[in-house]
C-alpha positions as CSV (number, residue, x, y, z in Angstrom):
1,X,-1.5,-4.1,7.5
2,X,-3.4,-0.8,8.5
3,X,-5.5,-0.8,5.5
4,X,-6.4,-4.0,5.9
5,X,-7.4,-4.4,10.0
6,X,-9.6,-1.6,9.5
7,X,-11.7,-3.2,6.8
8,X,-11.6,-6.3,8.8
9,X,-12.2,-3.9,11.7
10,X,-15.7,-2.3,9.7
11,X,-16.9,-5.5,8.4
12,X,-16.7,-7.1,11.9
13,X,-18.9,-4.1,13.5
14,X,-21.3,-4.5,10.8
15,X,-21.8,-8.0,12.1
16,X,-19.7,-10.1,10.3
17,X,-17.7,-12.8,12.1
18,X,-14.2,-12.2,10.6
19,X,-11.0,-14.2,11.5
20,X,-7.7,-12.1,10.0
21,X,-5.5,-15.0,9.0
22,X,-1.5,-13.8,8.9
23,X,2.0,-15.2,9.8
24,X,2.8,-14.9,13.5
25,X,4.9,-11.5,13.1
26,X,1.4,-9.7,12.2
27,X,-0.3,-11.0,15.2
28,X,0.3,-7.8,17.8
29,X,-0.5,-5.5,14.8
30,X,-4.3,-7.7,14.4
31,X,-4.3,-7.9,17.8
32,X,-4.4,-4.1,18.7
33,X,-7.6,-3.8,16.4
34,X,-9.2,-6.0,18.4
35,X,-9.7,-8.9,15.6
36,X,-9.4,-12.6,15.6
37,X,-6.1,-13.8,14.8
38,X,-5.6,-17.0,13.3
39,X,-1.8,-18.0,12.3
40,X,-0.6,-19.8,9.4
41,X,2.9,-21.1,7.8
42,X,4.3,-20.8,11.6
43,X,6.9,-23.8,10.2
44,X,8.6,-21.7,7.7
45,X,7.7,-18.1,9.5
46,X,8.3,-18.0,13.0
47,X,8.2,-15.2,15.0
48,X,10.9,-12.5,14.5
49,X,11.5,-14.0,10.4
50,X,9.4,-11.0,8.2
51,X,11.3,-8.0,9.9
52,X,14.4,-10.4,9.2
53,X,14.2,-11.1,5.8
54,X,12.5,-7.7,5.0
55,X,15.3,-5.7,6.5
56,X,17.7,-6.4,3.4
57,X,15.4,-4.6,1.2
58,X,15.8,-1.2,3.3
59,X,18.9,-0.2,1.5
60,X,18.2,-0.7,-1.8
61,X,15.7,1.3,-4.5
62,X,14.1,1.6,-7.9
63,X,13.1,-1.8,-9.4
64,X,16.1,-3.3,-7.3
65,X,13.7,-3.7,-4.5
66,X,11.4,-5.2,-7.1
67,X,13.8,-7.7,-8.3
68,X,15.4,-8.7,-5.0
69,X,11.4,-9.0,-3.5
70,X,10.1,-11.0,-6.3
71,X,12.9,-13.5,-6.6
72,X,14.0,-13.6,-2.5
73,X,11.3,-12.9,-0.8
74,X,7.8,-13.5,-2.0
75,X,8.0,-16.8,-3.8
76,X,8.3,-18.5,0.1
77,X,6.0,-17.0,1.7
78,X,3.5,-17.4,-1.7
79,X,4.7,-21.4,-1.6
80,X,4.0,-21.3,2.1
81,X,0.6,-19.6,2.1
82,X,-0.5,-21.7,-0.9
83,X,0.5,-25.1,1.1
84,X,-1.5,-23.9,4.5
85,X,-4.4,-21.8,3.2
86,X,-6.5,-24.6,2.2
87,X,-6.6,-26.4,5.3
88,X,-6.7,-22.7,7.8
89,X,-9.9,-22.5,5.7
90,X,-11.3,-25.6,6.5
91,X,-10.5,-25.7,10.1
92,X,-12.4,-22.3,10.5
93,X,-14.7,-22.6,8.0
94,X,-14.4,-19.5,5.9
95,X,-17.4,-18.9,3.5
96,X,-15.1,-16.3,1.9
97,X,-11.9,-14.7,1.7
98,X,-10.3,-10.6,1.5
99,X,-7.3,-11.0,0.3
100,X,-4.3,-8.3,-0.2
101,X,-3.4,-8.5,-3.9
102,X,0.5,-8.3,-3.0
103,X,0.0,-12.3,-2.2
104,X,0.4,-13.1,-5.8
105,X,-1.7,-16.2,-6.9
106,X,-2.9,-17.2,-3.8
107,X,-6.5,-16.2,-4.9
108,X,-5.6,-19.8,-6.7
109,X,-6.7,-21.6,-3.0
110,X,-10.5,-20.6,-2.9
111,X,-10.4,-21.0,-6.7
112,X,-9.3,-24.4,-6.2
113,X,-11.7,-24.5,-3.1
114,X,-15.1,-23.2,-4.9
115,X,-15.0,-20.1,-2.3
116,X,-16.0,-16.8,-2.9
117,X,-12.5,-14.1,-2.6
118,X,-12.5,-10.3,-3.1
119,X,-9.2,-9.2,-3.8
120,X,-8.3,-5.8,-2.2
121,X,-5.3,-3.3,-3.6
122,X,-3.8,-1.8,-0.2
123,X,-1.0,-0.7,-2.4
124,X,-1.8,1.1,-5.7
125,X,-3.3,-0.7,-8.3
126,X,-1.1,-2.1,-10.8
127,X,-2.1,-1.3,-14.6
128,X,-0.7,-3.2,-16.7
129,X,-2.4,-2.9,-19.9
130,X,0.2,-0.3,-21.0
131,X,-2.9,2.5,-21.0
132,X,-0.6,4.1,-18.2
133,X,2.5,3.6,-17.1
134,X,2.7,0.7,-14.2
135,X,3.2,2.2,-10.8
136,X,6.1,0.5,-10.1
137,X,7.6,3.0,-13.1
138,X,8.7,6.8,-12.4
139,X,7.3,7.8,-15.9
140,X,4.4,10.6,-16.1
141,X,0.9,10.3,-17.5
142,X,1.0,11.1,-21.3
143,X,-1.1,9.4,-24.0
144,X,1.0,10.3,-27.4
145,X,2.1,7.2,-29.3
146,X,5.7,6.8,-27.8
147,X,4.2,7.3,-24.3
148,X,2.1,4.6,-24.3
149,X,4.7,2.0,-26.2
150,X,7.0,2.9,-23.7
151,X,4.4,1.7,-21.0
152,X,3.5,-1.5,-22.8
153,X,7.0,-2.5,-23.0
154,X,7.7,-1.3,-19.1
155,X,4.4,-3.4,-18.2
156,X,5.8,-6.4,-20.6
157,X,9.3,-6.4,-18.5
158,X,7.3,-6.0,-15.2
159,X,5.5,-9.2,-15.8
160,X,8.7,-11.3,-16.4
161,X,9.7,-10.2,-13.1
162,X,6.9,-12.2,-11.6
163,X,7.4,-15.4,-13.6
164,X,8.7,-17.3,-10.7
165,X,5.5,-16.6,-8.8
166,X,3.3,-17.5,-11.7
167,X,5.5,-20.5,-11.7
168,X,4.2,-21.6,-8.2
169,X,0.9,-21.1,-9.6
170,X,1.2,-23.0,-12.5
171,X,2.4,-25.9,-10.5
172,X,-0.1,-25.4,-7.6
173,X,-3.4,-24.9,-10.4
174,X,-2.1,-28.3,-11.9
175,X,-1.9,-30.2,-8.9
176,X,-6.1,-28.8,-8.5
177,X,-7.3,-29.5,-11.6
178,X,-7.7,-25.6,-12.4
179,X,-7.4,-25.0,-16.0
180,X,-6.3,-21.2,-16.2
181,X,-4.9,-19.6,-19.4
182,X,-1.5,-17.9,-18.1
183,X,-1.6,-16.0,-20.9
184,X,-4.1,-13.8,-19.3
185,X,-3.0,-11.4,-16.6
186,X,-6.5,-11.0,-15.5
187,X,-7.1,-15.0,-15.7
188,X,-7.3,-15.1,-11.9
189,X,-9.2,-12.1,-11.2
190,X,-12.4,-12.8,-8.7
191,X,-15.2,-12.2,-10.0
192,X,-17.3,-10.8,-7.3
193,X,-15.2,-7.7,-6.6
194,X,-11.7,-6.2,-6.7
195,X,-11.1,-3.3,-4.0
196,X,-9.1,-0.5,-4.5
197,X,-8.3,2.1,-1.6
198,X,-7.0,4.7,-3.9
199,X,-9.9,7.2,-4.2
200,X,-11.1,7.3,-8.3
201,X,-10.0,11.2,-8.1
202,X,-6.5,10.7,-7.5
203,X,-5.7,7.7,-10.2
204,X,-5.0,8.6,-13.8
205,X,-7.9,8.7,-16.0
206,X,-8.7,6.2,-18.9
207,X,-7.2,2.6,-17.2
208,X,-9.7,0.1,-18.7
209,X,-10.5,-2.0,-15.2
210,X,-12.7,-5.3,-15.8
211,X,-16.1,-4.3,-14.9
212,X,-15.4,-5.4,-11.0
213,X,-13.0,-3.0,-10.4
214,X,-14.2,-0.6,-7.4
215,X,-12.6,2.4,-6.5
216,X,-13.5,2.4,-3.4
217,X,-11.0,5.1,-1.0
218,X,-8.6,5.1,2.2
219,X,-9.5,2.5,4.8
220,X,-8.1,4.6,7.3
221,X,-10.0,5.4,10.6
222,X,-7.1,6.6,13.2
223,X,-8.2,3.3,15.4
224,X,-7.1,0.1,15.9
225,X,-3.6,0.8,16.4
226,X,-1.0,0.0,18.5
227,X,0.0,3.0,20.6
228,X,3.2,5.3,19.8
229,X,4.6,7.5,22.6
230,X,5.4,10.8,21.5
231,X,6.6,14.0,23.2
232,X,3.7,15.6,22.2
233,X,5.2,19.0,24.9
234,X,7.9,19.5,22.7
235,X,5.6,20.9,19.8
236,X,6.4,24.8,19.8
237,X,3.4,25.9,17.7
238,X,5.3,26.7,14.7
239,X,4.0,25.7,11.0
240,X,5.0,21.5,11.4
241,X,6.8,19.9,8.6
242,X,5.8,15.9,9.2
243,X,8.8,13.4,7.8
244,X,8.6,9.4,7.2
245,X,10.3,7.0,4.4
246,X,7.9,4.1,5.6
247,X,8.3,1.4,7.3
248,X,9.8,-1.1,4.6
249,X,12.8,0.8,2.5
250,X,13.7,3.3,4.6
251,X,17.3,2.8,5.6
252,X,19.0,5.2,3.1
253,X,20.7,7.2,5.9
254,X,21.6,10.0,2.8
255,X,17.7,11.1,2.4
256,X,17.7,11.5,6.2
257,X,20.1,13.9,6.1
258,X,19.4,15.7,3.2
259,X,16.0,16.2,5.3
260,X,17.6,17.3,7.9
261,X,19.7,19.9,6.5
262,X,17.3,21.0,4.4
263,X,14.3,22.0,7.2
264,X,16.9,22.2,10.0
265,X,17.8,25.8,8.5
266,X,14.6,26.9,8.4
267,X,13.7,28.5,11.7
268,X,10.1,29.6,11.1
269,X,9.1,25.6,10.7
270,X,9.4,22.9,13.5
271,X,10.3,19.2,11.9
272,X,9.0,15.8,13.2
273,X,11.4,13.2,11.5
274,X,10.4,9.5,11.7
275,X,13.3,7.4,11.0
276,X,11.8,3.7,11.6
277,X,13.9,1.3,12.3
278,X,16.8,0.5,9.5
279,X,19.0,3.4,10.0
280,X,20.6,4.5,13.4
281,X,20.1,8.0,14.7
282,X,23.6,7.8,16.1
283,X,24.5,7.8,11.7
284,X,22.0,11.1,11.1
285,X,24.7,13.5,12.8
286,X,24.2,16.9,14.7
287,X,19.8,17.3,15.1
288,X,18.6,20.4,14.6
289,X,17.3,22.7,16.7
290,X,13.9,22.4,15.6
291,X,13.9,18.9,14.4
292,X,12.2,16.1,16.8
293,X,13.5,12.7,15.7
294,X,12.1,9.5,16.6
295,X,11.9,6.2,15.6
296,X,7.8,5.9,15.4
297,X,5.2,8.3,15.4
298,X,1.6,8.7,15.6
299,X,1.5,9.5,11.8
300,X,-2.1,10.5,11.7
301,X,-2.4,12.5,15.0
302,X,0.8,14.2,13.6
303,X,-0.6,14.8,10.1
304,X,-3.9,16.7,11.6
305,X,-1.6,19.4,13.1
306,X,0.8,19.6,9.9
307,X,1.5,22.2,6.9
308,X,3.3,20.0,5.0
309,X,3.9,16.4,4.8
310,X,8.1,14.8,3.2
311,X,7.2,11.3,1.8
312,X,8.6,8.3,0.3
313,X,5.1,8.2,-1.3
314,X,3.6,5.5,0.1
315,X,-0.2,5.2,-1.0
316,X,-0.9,5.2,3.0
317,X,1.1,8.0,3.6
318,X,0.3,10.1,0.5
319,X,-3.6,9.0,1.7
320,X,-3.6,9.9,5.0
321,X,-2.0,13.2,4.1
322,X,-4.7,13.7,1.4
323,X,-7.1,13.0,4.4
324,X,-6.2,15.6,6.3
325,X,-5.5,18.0,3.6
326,X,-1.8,18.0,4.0
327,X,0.4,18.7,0.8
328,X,3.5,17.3,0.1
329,X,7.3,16.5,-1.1
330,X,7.1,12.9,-2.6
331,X,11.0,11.4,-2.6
332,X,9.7,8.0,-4.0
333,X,12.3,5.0,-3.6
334,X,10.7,1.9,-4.8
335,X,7.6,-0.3,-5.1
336,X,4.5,1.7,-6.0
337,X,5.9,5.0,-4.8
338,X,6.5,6.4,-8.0
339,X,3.4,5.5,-8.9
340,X,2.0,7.2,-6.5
341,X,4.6,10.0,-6.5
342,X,3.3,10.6,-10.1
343,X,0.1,11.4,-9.6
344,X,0.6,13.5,-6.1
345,X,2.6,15.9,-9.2
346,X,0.0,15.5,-11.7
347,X,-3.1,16.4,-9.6
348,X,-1.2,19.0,-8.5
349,X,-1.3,17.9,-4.2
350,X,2.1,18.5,-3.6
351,X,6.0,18.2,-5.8
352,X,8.2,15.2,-6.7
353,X,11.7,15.4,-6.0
354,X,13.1,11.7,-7.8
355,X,16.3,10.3,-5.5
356,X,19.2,10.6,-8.6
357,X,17.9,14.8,-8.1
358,X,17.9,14.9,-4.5
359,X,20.0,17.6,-3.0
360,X,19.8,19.9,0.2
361,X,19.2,22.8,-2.5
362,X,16.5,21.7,-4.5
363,X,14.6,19.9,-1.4
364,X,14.9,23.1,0.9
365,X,13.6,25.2,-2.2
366,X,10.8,22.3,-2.9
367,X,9.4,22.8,0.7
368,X,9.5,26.8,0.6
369,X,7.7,26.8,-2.5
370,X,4.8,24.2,-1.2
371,X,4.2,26.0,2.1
372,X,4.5,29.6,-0.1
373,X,1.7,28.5,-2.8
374,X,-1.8,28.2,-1.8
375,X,-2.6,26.3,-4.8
376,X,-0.9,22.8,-2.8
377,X,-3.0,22.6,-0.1
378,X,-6.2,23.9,-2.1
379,X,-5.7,20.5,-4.2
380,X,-5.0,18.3,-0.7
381,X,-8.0,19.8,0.6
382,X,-10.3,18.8,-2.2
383,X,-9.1,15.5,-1.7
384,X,-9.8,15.7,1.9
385,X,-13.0,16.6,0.9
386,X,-13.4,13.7,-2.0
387,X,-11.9,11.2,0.8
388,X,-14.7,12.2,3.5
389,X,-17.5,12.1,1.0
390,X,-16.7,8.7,-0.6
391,X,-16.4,6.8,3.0
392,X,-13.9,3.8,2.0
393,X,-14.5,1.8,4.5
394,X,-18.1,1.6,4.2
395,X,-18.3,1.2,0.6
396,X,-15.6,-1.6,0.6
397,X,-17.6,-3.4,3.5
398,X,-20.7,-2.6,1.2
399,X,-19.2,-4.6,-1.6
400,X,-18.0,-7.7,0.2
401,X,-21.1,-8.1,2.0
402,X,-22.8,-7.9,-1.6
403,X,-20.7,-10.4,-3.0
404,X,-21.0,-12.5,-0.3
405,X,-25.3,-12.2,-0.5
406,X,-25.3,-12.7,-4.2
407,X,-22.9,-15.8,-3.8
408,X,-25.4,-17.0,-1.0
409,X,-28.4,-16.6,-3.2
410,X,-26.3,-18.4,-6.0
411,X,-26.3,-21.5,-3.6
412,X,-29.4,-21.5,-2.0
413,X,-30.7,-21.6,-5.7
414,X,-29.1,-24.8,-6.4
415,X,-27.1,-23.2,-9.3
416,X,-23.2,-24.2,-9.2
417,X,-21.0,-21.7,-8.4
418,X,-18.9,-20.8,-11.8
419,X,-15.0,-19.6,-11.6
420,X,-14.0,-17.7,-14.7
421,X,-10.0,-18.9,-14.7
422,X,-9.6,-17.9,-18.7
């Protein structure tokens, strides 16, 4: 959601009139960015239904959470959005459409519609072309033979997972006369633009991207908000150690701890440990002395005073550090984290500590040796640098507005506007 109100946030100051179209639970979150909210699939997501639902995942990890999303979770709210899309964009006439890639096949409505879409990776991009391994797999970057079979057949069992989604699609393209060959991953790709906030220095190198692929970097500003409360007096000065697991699986109370006891016996370092809402403190035990545990925090604000950043290796989180030149500890648990946790070890930003090696031990020695060896937050600031210099936001709002000019032009020209679907 952050990624995603600021580039609705950019475009609308560079004069764009932009609605953000979401299920009610997302409203407050649109709503402190100070963007149009328009609501869809109220019926089958009421208020109060998304942190439900999304709760269950918080214990689980590895391509459990895959599984369990992909077959529980996402094919309702795909159904849902492909039933009330069409019409949301008639009623507020939408000339075209940003949508989050996690919405699987939904880019099938202004296919179906004769719409322009750019399609816009929040989370890592997913390659699944076997060049690399698929984020979604803990595997490192290695092109030898074996390497690279192993990541065909990883991509190959990643894409039966989302057979029940394609499923909807197949169903929904028939019903709209949109002949797409399924045997294509990229069949539904737009074709004026797909937007990636992962900066092109942090990625592996050699993925073959169709020729609209943009690296484009963070959409993160610090604005648009809503407001944390933090005890902001209770910061003693010493070298800050910031702490999150996200906001979606974060309930595995044993990384908590681990955390805990792992910088709570370090006395030269104060830790800031953001627990979110799936575990209870009252579980953690005994807080340190110089721990600060919350709920919530103001993760940026936080990140500009820290010296080292403990993830779940989010791409936000791992971003944001990046931003402000924070290394890190990557404990990836699911979803694109090791992905992401893969390539905060191989450019060499920060270490990778995988959840089946996770121990008190080998974290506490982890952090000594990231805040002991320049060479971490050398690499996090070149990327802080590489992050300032590529201006995400701007050059994603560059490339929508492009698209949207050239598909203009394309109309005012009398020539029909052609979908590539195979």
């Amino acid at each position: 959601m952050n990624p995603m109100t600021a580039l609705a946030r950019k475009m609308q100051a560079r004069g764009n009139d932009v609605v953000f179209i979401g299920v009610p639970d997302v409203e407050p979150m649109v709503r402190a960015a100070g963007l149009t909210f328009v609501p869809f699939c109220q019926g089958e997501y009421p208020r109060g239904t998304i942190e439900a639902e999304w709760a269950k995942v918080s214990k689980l990890q590895g391509l459990d959470v895959v599984e369990y999303t992909l077959e529980e979770l996402s094919p309702g709210l795909i159904a849902a959005a492909l039933d009330h899309l069409p019409q949301t964009v008639a009623e507020n006439r939408i000339d075209m459409l940003v949508l989050d890639t996690v919405l699987f096949f939904v880019e099938l409505v202004p296919m179906s519609l004769g719409i322009p879409y750019i399609q816009v990776w929040s989370v890592l991009n997913l390659d699944l072309t076997g060049s690399t391994p698929a984020c979604l797999l803990p595997w490192p970057y290695e092109t030898s033979p074996e390497a690279l079979a192993r990541n065909a057949e990883g991509a190959q069992k990643l894409a039966q997972y989302l057979a029940p989604l394609a499923q909807l699609g197949m169903v929904y393209a028939e019903r709209n006369g949109l002949q797409i060959d399924w045997n294509d991953p990229a069949a539904t790709n737009s074709r004026f633009g797909i937007v990636s906030q992962t900066p092109e220095e942090f990625d592996f190198p050699g993925i073959p991207w169709p020729a609209q692929f943009q690296y484009t970097g963070p959409f993160h500003d610090g604005h648009g908000r809503q407001p944390v409360a933090f005890p902001w007096e209770q910061l003693n000065g010493k070298p800050l150690i910031y702490a999150s697991l996200g906001t979606l699986v974060n309930g595995l109370e044993n990384v908590y701890k681990t955390i805990l006891a792992a910088v709570g016996s370090m006395p030269d370092v104060q830790l800031v440990l953001s627990t979110g809402k799936n575990v209870s403190v009252a579980d953690l035990g005994q807080v340190p002395s110089n721990t600060i545990l919350v709920t919530s925090a103001p993760q940026i604000e936080l990140l500009k005073r820290a010296s080292l950043c403990i993830t779940h290796a989010g791409l936000n989180t791992a971003l944001e550090s990046m931003a402000q030149g924070v290394p890190m500890v990557a404990i990836p648990i699911a979803y694109d984290q090791p992905g992401v946790a893969s390539r905060i070890g191989y450019h060499g930003v920060g270490e990778v500590l995988r959840l089946e090696d996770l121990s008190v031990e080998r974290l506490e020695e982890m952090v000594i040796q990231v805040l002991a060896t320049p060479a971490y937050r050398e690499r996090a600031q070149y990327f802080k640098k590489v992050i300032a210099d590529t201006r995400g936001l701007d050059l994603a709002a560059e490339l929508i507005e492009q698209a949207l000019a050239d598909n203009q032009q394309t109309q005012s020209a009398g020539t029909p506007i052609e979908i590539s679907v195979g």
